[in-house]
C-alpha positions in Angstrom: 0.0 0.0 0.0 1.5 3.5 -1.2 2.7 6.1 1.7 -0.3 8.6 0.5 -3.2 6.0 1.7 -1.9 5.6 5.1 -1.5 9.1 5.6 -5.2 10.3 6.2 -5.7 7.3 8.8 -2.5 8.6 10.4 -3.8 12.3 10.4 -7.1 11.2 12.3 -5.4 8.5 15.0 -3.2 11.6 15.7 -6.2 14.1 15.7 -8.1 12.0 18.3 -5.1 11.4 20.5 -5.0 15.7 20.6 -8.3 15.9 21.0 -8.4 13.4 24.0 -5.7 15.3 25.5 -7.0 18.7 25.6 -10.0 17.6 27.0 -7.9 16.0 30.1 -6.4 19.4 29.9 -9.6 21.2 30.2 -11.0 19.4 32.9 -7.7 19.6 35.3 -8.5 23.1 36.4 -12.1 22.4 37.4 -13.6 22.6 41.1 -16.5 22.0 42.6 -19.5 25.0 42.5 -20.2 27.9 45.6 -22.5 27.2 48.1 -25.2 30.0 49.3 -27.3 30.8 51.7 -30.8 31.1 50.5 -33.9 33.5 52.3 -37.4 32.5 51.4 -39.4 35.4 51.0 -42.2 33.8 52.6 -41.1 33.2 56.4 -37.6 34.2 56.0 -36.2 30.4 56.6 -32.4 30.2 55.4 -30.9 26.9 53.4 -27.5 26.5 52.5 -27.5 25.3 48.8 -25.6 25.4 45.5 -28.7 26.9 43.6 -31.8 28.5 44.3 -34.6 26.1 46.0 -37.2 27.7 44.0 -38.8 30.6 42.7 -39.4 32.1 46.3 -35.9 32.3 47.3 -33.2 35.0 47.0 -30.1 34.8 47.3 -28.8 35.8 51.2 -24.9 35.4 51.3 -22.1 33.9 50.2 -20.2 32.5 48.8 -19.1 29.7 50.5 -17.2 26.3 49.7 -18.9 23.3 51.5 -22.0 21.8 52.4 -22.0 23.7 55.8 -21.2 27.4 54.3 -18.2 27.5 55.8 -16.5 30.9 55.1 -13.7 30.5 52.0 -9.8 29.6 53.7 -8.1 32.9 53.5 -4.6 32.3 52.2 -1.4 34.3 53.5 1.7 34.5 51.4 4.5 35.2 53.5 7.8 36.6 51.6 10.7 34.8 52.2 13.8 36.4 54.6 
């Protein structure tokens, strides 16, 4: 079989080993949604929740990063001596 005929499968094996890598690359730098606290405007009951409960719901605070609504870790860079 000539050169020329392999050269288009070659050209897609290659193509979908690229494609499979910059998907892997894409999905490296992903984390997890915020959390909220949520205030129903009927009795004023607060949920902690990644998106609203529901039309009768506003937004209250946040953001937060677990389950609980923990306040985000503050980070402190220190310079070296």
């Amino acid at each position: 079989m000539p050169a020329a005929m392999n050269a288009p499968r070659a050209f897609r094996r290659r193509g979908a080993v690229a494609m499979a890598l910059l998907m892997a690359c894409c999905a490296l730098p992903a984390k997890p949604a915020p959390w909220y606290y949520w205030r129903s405007k009927v009795d004023g009951k607060r949920v902690c929740a990644q998106v609203s409960p529901g039309p009768g719901w506003t937004r209250d605070s946040g953001p937060y990063d677990g389950a609980m609504c923990q306040p985000r870790r503050r980070v402190f860079v220190l310079p070296a001596k």
